[in-house]
Each structure stands twice: as structure tokens, then as C-alpha cells.
C-alpha positions, -999 to +999 in steps of 0.1 A: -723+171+401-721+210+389-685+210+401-682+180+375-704+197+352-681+233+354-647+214+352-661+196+316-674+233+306-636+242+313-621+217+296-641+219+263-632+265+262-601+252+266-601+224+238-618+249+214-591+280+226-563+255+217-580+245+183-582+282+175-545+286+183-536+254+160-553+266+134-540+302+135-501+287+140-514+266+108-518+300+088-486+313+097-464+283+093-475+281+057-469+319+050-436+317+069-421+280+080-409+273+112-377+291+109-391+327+106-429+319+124-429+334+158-449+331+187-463+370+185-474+363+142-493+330+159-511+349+190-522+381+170-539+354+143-555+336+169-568+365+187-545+362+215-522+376+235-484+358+231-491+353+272-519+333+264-508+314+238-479+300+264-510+287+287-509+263+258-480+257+243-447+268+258-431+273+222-438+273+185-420+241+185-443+229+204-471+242+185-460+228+154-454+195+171-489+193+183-500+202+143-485+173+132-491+149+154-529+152+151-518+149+115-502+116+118-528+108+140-554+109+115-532+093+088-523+064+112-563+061+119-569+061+079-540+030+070-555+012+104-588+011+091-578+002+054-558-026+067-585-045+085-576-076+064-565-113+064-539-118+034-508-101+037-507-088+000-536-072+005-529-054+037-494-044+020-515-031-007-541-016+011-514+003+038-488+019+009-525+035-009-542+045+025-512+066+029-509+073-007-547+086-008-543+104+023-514+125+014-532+132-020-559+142-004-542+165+023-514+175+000-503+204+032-498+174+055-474+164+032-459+200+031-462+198+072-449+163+078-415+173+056-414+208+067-416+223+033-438+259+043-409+280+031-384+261+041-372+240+012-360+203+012-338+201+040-335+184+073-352+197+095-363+191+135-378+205+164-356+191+190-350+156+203-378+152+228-405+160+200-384+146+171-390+111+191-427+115+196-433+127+162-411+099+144-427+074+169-460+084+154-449+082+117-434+047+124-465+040+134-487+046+104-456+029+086-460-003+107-485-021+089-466-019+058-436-036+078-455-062+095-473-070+057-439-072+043-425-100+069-454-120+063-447-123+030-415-137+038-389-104+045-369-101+071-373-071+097-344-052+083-354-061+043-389-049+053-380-012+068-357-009+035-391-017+014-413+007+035-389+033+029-389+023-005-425+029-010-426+056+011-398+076-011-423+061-041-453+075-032-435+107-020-422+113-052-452+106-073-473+133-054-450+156-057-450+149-095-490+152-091-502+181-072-468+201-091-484+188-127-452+173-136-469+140-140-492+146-167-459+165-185-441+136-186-468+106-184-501+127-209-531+106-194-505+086-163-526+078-131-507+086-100-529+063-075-529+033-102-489+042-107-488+033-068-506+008-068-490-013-094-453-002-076-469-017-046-477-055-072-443-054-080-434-052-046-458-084-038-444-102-066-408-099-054-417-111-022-437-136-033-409-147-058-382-148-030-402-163-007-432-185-023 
């Protein structure tokens, strides 16, 4: 029993060490991106020495991997609970503004998921192994869109163009948000109810096509 009882004591310091790292690589990332971040930058944040940090993680990549997959984590958790429904509509509805309000409300996830700190709008990776994980994960919280969309008559294919679809929608309309450039060009525009009536017209179609 107290070996048991030390080994969970050793696993928690080393839950909380590795949340104090995550949260120091957040810091940087944003000040930097990944492209310029370093390993050193992260450690001296955290407290740590750079040996330490590779008890952890055994590069930034990594670090930044594990960032945003607790990210997409969260966001998958979010659309799974918004979608606990019966009607497909509904669910479609429900899943494009789970993910809308998540975003909006963690506008730096949004910056993380697309590798904007510093970095611009480009493509941009950490390697194949975590690239698969990662996009595993974002298919993921995508999927009950998908599934929504086919049982309202679409085909597999004709459903990943649509989720892509809203997901470029809803990508650009935050960006037009949290930047201000919304209320330039719409006065008094509502970005969540903008979403939500691209995601009707979305329904209708389907519903058109395939009532």
C-alpha cells in the first residue's frame, strides 16, 4: 500500500512538472512561434533546466504537439456534449456552433491549432508522426458534423467538402470578429447568429437535395 501510495505521489509531481512546462512553452510560442521558440527560452520560463525539460518532452515539437492536443481534446469534449441529440439538423447545427463558440471563446487555440504565433498564414507541421495524431484528433471533433451531414442525405465525400466548408466559414468569421473587421463591414452583424444561419442554409440544401 505505501509503495502504491508513493508511486501516485510520483505520478501527480510529475503531472503538475509537466503542466508547468506546457504552460511555460505556451508563453513562448506566442512571443515567438515555433520556428524561432527553443527548448532553452521554454526551460528557463518554466523554471527548469533544458535537461529536465527532455525528461518530458524530447523536443519543442513535441511540446507543442502535446499543447494542442489537449486543445483539441477539450474542443472535441465541447461538440461531443453539444451533440447529444436525435435529429440530424440539430446535431449539424449544434456541432458547426460548439466549435464556433469554442474557438470564440479561446481565440489562442485558434492562433495554436493554425500556427499563427508569429508565424503568419502558412503551412505549417511538426513532422509526420505528430502531424497524424494531431489531424486524427481534429477529424475528430469534425466527425459529428460529417456523420450529421450523411444523415441528411450526403454522401461521405459531399459531407467532408461541407465540413470543410463550414469550417473555412466559421474560420473566417472569427477572424473578422476578435480583428473588429466585422463590426467595420456589418455595424450591429452578429458573428455567432451569422454561423448559425450559414449552418440553416446548409440544412436546407440538404434537406432540398435529399427530402
Amino acid at each position: 500500500m505505501a509503495e502504491s501510495s508513493r508511486a501516485g505521489r510520483r505520478d501527480e509531481i510529475a503531472e503538475a512538472k509537466r503542466a508547468i512546462i506546457l504552460r511555460a512553452a505556451r508563453t513562448i510560442f506566442e512571443a515567438d512561434g515555433v520556428d524561432a521558440a527553443n527548448i532553452r527560452a521554454i526551460a528557463t520560463a518554466a523554471g527548469y533546466t533544458p535537461g529536465a525539460l527532455y525528461a518530458y518532452f524530447p523536443s519543442k515539437e513535441h511540446i507543442y504537439a502535446a499543447l494542442l492536443g489537449e486543445s483539441l481534446e477539450r474542443l472535441s469534449a465541447e461538440v461531443a456534449a453539444a451533440t447529444a441529440l436525435d435529429e440530424p439538423a440539430a446535431r449539424f447545427r449544434a456541432a458547426g456552433l460548439a466549435f464556433f463558440d469554442f474557438y470564440d471563446g479561446n481565440p489562442r487555440d485558434l492562433d495554436l491549432g493554425f500556427y499563427l504565433f508569429r508565424g503568419g498564414i502558412r503551412p505549417h507541421g511538426l513532422g509526420a508522426e505528430l502531424n497524424a495524431g494531431l489531424n486524427a484528433a481534429m477529424l475528430a471533433g469534425l466527425a459529428p458534423i460529417v456523420s450529421a451531414a450523411m444523415e441528411l442525405g450526403a454522401t461521405e465525400e459531399r459531407a467532408r467538402v461541407i465540413t470543410a466548408d463550414v469550417l473555412a466559414h466559421l474560420s473566417g468569421l472569427l477572424l473578422l470578429a476578435h480583428t473588429k473587421r466585422l463590426a467595420l463591414l456589418g455595424g450591429t452583424a452578429d458573428a455567432r447568429q451569422m454561423m448559425r444561419e450559414y449552418l440553416d442554409l446548409h440544412i436546407d440544401a440538404l434537406r432540398a437535395d435529399h427530402g
